[in-house]
DOVEX-49010 format. One record per residue (C-alpha): x, y, z; residue number from 1. Coordinates in steps of 0.25 Angstrom, whole numbers. Layout:
BEGIN
@east:X&north:Y&up:Z&nr:NUM
...
***
This chain:
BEGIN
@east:0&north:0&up:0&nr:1
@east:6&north:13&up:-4&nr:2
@east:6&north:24&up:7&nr:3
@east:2&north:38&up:0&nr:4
@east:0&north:52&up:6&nr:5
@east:5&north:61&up:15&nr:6
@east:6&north:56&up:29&nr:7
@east:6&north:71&up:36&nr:8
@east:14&north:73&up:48&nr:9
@east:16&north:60&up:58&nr:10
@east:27&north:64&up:69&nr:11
@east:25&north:73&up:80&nr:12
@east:34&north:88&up:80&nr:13
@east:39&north:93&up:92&nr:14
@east:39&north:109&up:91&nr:15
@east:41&north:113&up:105&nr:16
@east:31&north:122&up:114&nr:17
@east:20&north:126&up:107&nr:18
@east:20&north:140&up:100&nr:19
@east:7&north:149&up:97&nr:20
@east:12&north:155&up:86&nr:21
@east:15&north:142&up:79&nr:22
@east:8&north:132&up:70&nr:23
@east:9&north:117&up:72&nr:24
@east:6&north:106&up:63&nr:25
@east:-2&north:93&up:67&nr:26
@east:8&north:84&up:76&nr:27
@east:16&north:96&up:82&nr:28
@east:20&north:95&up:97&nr:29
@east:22&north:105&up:107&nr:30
@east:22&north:109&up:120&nr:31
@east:13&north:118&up:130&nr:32
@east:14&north:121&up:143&nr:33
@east:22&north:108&up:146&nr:34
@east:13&north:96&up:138&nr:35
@east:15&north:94&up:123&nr:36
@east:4&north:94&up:113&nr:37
@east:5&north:88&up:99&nr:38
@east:-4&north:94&up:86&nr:39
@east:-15&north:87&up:81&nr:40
@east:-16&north:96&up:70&nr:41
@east:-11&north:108&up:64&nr:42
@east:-10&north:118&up:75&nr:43
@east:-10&north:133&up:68&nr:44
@east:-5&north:144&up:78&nr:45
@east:-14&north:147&up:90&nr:46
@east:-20&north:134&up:94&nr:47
@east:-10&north:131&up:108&nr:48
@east:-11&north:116&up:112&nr:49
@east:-20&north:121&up:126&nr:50
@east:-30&north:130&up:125&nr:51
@east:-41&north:134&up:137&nr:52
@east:-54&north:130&up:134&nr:53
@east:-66&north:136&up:146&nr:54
@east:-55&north:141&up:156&nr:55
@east:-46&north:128&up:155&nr:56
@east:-35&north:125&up:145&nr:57
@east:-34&north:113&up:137&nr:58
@east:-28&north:104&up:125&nr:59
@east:-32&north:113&up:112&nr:60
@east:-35&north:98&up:106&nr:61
@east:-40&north:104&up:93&nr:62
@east:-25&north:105&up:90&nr:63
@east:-17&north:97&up:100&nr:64
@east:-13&north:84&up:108&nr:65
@east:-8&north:85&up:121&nr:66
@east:2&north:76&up:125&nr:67
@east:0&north:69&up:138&nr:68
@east:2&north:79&up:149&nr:69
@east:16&north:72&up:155&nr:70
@east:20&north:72&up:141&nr:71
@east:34&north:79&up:140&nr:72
@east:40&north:86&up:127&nr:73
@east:50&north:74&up:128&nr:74
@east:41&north:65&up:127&nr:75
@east:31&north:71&up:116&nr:76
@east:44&north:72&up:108&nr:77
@east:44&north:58&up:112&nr:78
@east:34&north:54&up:105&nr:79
@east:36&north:64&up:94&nr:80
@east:48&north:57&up:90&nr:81
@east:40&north:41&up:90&nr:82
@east:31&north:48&up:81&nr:83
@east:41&north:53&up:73&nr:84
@east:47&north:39&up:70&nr:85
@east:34&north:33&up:67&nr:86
@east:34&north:44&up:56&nr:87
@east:46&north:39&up:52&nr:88
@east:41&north:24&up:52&nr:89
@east:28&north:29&up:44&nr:90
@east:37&north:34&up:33&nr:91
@east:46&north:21&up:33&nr:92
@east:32&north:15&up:32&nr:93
@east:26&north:22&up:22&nr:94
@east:41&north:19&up:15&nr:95
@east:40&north:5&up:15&nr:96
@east:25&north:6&up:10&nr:97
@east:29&north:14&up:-1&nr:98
@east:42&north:3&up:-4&nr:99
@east:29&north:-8&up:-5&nr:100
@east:22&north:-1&up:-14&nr:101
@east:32&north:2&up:-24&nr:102
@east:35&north:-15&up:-23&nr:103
@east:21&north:-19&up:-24&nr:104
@east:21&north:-10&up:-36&nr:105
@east:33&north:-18&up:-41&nr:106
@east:26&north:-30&up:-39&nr:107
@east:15&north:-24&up:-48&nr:108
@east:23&north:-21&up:-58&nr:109
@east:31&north:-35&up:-58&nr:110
@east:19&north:-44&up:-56&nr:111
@east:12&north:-38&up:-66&nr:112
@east:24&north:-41&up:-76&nr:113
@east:25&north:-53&up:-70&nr:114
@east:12&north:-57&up:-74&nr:115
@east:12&north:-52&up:-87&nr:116
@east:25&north:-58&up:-93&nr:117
@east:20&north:-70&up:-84&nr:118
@east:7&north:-69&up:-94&nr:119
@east:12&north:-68&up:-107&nr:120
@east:25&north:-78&up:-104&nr:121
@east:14&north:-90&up:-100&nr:122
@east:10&north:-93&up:-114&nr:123
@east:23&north:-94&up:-118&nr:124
@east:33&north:-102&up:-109&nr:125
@east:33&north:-110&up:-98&nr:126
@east:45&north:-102&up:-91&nr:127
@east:37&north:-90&up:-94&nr:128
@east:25&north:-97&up:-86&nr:129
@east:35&north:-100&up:-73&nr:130
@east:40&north:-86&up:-74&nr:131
@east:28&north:-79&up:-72&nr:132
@east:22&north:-90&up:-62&nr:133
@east:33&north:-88&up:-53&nr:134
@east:32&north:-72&up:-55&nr:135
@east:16&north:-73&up:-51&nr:136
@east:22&north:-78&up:-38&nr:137
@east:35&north:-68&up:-36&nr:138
@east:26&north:-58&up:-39&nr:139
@east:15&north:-63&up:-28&nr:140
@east:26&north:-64&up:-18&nr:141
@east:30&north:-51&up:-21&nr:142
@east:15&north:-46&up:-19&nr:143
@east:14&north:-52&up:-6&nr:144
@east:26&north:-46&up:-1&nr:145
@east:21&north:-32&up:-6&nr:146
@east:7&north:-34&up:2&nr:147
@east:16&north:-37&up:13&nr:148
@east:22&north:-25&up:12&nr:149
@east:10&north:-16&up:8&nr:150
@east:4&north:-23&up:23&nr:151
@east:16&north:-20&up:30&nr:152
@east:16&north:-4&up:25&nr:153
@east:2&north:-2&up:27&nr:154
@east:6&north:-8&up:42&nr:155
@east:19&north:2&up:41&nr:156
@east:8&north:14&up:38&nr:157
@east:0&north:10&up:47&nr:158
@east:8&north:10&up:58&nr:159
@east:16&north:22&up:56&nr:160
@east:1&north:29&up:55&nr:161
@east:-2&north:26&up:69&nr:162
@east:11&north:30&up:74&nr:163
@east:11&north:42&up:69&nr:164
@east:-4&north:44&up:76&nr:165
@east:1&north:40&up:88&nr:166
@east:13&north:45&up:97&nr:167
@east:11&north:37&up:107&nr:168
@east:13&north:24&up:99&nr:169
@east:22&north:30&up:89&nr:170
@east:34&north:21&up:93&nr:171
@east:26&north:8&up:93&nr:172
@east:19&north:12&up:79&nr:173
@east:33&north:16&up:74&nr:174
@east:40&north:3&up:78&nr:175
@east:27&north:-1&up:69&nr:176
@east:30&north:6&up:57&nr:177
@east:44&north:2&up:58&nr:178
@east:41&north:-13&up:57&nr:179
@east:29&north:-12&up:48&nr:180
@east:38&north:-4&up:38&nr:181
@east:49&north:-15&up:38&nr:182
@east:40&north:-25&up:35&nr:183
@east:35&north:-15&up:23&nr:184
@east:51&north:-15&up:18&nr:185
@east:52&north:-30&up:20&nr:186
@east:40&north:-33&up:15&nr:187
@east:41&north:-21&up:2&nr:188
@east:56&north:-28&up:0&nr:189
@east:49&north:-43&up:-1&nr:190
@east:40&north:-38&up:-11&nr:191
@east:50&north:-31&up:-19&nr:192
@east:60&north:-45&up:-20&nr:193
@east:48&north:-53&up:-24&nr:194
@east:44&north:-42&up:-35&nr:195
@east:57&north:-38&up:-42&nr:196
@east:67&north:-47&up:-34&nr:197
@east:73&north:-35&up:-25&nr:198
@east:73&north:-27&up:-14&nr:199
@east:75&north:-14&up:-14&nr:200
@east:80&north:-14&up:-25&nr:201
@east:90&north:-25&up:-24&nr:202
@east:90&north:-38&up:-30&nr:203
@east:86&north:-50&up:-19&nr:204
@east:97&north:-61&up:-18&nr:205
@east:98&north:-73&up:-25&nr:206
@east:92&north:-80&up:-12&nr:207
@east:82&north:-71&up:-11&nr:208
@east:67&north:-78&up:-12&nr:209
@east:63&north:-66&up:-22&nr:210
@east:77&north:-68&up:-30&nr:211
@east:72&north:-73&up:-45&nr:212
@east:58&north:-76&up:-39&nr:213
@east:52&north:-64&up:-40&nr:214
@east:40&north:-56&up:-48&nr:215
@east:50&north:-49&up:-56&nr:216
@east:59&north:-59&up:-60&nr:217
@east:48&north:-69&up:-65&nr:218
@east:41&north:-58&up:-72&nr:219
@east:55&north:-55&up:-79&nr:220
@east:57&north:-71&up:-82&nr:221
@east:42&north:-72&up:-88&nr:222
@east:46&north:-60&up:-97&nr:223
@east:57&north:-66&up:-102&nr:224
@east:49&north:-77&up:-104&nr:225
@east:38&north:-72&up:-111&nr:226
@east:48&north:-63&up:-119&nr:227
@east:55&north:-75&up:-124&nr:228
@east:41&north:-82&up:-130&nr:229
@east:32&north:-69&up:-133&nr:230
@east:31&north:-61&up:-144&nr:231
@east:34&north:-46&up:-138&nr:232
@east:24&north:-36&up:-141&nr:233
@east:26&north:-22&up:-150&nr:234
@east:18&north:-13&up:-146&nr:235
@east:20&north:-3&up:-159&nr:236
@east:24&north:-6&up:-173&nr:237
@east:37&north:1&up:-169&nr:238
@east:48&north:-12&up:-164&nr:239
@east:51&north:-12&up:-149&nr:240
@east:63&north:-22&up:-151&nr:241
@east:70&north:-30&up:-162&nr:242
@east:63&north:-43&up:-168&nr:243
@east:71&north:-53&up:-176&nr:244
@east:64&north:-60&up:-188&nr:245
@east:56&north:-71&up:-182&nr:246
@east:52&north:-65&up:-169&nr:247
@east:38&north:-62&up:-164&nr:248
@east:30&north:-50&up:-160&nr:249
@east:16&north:-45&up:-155&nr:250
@east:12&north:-32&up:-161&nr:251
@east:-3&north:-27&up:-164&nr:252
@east:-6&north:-40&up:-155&nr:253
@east:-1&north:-49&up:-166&nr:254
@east:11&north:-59&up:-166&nr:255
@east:19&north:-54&up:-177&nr:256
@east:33&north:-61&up:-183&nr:257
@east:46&north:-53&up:-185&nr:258
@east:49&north:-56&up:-199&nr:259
@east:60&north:-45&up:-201&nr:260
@east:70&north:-39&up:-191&nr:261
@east:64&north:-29&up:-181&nr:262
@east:72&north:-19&up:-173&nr:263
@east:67&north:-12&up:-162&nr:264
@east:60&north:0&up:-167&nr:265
@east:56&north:-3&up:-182&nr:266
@east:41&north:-4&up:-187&nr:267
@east:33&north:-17&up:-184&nr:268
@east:28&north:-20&up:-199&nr:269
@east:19&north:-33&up:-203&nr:270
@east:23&north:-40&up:-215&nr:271
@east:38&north:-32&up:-212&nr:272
@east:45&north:-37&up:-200&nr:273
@east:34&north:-43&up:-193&nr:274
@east:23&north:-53&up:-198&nr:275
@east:11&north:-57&up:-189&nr:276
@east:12&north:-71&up:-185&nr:277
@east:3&north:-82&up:-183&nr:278
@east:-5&north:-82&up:-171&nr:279
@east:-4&north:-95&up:-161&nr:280
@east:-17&north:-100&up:-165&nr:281
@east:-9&north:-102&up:-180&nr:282
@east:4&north:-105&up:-175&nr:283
@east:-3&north:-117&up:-169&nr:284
@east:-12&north:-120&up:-182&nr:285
@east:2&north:-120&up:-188&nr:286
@east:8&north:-128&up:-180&nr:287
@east:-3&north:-139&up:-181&nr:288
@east:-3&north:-138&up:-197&nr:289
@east:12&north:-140&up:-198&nr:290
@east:11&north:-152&up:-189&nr:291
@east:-1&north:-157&up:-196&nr:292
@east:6&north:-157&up:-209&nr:293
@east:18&north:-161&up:-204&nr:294
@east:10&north:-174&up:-198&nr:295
@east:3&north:-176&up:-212&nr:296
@east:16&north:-176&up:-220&nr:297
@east:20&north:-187&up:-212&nr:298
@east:10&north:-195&up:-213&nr:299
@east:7&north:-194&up:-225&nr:300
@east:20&north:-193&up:-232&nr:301
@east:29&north:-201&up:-224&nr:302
@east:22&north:-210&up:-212&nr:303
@east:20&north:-221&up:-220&nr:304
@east:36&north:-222&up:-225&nr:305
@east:46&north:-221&up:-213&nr:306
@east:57&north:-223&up:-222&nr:307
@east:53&north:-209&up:-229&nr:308
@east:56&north:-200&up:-214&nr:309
@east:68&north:-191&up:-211&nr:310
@east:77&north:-200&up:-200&nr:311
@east:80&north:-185&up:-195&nr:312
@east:74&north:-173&up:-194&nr:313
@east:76&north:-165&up:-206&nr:314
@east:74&north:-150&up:-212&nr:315
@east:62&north:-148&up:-218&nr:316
@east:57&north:-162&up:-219&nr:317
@east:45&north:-167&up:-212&nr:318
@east:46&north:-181&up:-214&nr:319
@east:45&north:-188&up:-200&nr:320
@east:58&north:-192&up:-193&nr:321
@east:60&north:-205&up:-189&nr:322
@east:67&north:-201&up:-175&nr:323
@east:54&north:-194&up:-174&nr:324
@east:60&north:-179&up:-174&nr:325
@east:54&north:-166&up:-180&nr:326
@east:43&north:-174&up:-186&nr:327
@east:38&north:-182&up:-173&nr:328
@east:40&north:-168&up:-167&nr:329
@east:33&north:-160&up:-175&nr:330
@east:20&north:-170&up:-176&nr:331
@east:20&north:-172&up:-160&nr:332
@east:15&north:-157&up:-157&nr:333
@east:2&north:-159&up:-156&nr:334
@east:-8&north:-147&up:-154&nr:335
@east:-24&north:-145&up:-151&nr:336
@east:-33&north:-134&up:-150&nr:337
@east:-44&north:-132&up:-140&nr:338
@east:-55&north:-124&up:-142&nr:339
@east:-67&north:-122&up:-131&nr:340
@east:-77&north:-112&up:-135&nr:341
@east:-83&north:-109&up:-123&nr:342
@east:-78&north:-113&up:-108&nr:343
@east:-85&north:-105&up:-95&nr:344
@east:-78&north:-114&up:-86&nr:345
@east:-66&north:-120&up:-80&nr:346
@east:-62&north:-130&up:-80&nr:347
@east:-64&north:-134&up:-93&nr:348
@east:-60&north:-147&up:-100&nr:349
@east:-59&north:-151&up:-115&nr:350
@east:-58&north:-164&up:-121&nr:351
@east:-50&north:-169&up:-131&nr:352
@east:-43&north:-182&up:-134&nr:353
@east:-31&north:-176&up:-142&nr:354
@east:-28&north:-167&up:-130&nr:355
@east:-16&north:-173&up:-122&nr:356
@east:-10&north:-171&up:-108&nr:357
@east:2&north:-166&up:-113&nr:358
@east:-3&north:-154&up:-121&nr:359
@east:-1&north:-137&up:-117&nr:360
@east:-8&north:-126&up:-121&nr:361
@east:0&north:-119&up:-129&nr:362
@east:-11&north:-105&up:-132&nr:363
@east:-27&north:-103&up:-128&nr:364
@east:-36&north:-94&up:-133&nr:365
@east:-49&north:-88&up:-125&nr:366
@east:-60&north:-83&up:-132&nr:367
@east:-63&north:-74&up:-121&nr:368
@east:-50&north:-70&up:-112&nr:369
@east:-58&north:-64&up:-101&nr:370
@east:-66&north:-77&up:-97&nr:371
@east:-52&north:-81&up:-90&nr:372
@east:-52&north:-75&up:-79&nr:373
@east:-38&north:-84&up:-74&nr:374
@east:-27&north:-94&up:-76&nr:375
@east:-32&north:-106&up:-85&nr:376
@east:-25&north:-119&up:-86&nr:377
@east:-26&north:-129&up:-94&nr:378
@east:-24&north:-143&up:-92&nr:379
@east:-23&north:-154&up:-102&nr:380
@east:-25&north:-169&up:-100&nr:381
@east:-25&north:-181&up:-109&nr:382
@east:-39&north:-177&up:-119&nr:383
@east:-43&north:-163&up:-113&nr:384
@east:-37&north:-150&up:-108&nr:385
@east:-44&north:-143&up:-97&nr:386
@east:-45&north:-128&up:-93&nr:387
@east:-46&north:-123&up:-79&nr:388
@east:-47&north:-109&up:-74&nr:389
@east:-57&north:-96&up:-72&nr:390
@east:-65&north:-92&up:-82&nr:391
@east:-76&north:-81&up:-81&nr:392
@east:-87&north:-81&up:-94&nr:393
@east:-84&north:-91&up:-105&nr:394
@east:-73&north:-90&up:-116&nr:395
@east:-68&north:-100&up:-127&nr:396
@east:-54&north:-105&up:-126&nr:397
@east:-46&north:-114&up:-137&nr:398
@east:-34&north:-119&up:-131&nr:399
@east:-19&north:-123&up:-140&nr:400
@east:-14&north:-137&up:-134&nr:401
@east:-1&north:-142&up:-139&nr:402
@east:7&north:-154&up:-135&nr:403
@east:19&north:-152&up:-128&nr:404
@east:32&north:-154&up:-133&nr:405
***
């Protein structure tokens, strides 16, 4: 919780035997006729801490506190220097508050990077996948250690309030303040090590809990990950980087091909240096007719004479291998797609006998994103593939299984 606004005065000001012809400002103490008296307000000129009220005098208690009658200057000043460092530990309060603040905002920023380099790498790779799970828990370590602090601040402030309201107690709400504010630091310099890995400032060491196992470093992992198997977004037609022939890109929402040189800062032109590139849906299609017509080649052409296949791999042949090779290799990916049009609950089961336990999803596509409302997974199993998880309205979903390699 951050600490805002202007505090006022909290410590009591000595300023000798009071003078008539002098303002006092709220929380100023003097003496009169051998007792002390302490401002409860601004005291403008004229307004003595006794006035006589039907023949007899008395506290002017518009304005002012009277100390207890034995109370000596000594002892007022006493309790004007307790108050003074309860000030003083209200400020190291407020401080450490301020010190949380700026790390929960830390463990904002980074969370939230984590998260979405931890979605975009999922898809992609299963090191991605690790990265961001083990960044999700850095960065709720990190977020615990900020509540803790926030708590311990808020303690720190409130403490440090009812010392500066109280002389009396001053010492025992400073000794409060004191330790609520350490635990603030402690708890401030937790947070910061499990967000980014340091406190103030300073790397953790290498036997550190925090030390590569914290939010920052996990999201920085999952980004390189996601970098290394996602296509990088332009935002403009004007190259942010260099591209060699061959590499992908995003621009205009489309997956584009680099089939020219590009350094950073020319002009994205389609049909020049870049050429949109199938989507995943065709890529797949592909895939699936390449292998079909691989398959009937060798059926038809060469199944029925052994004596006619390549004894080794070879370019640009596709003869079956009789070590089993490219051929074997090529004709084992096997690949499904499964479509249900409309699902309003999970789980959900679909049966097929040409789905097999060994199979991934490799994409999926929902007719209506919003229905998911979180995590789905997806199981399969010898003869049908399940789907589990929250789901609000009813959405189509056609799922891409592949065998796995």
């Amino acid at each position: 919780m951050a600490l805002s606004g202007d505090a006022g005065k909290v410590a009591i000001t000595p300023k000798g035997v009071y003078d008539e012809e002098t303002d006092y400002e709220i929380l100023d103490m003097v003496t009169h006729y051998g007792n002390c008296y302490i401002a409860i307000v601004d005291v403008e000129k004229g307004n003595p801490p006794v006035i006589t009220v039907d023949g007899e005098e008395t506290v002017n208690t518009a304005y002012w506190f009277k100390c207890t009658d034995d109370q000596t200057a000594e002892n007022a000043a006493a309790a004007a220097k307790s108050a003074a460092a309860a000030a003083t530990s209200a400020t190291s309060a407020a401080t450490s508050a301020s010190t949380a603040t700026d790390a929960i905002t830390t463990i904002s920023n980074y969370a939230s990077s984590a998260s979405n380099a931890a979605e975009d790498a999922a898809t992609s790779e299963t090191n991605a996948s690790t990265s961001a799970d083990n960044a999700a828990k850095s960065a709720s370590n990190a977020s615990t250690y900020a509540s803790n602090a926030s708590t311990s601040a808020d303690n720190a402030a409130k403490s440090a309030s009812n010392a500066a309201r109280s002389e009396t107690n001053a010492s025992g709400y400073s000794a409060a303040a004191a330790n609520n504010a350490t635990a603030a630091a402690s708890n401030a310099d937790a947070a910061e090590a499990w967000a980014v890995g340091t406190i103030d400032g300073e790397d953790v060491g290498s036997d550190a809990d925090q030390y590569h196992n914290n939010a920052k470093y996990y999201a920085e992992q999952a980004g390189q990950a996601a970098n290394d198997f996602v296509a990088p977004v332009e935002g403009s037609s004007t190259s942010s980087k260099d591209y060699s022939t061959g590499d992908q890109l995003i621009y205009n929402s489309v997956l584009y091909t680099v089939t020219a040189d590009i350094a950073a800062g020319d002009t994205l032109e389609d049909g020049t240096n870049i050429t949109a590139s199938d989507t995943i849906t065709e890529q797949i299609a592909a895939t699936n007719s390449a292998v079909e017509t691989l398959d009937s080649e060798k059926m038809d052409s060469y199944d029925t004479d052994p004596t006619a296949w390549d004894t080794a791999p070879t370019t640009g042949s596709t003869k079956p291998v009789t070590s089993g090779g490219v051929a074997t290799a090529v004709t084992a990916v096997k690949t499904l797609v499964v479509t249900l049009s409309s699902i309003s609950s999970l789980s959900t089961t679909f049966s097929n006998s040409a789905i097999t336990s060994t199979m991934v999803v490799i994409n999926s596509v929902l007719s209506n994103p919003s229905a998911q409302t979180g995590d789905w997974t997806v199981t399969t199993s010898d003869g049908s593939v399940t789907i589990a998880g929250s789901i609000s309205g009813t959405t189509g979903i056609t799922l891409y299984l592949a065998e796995a390699m």
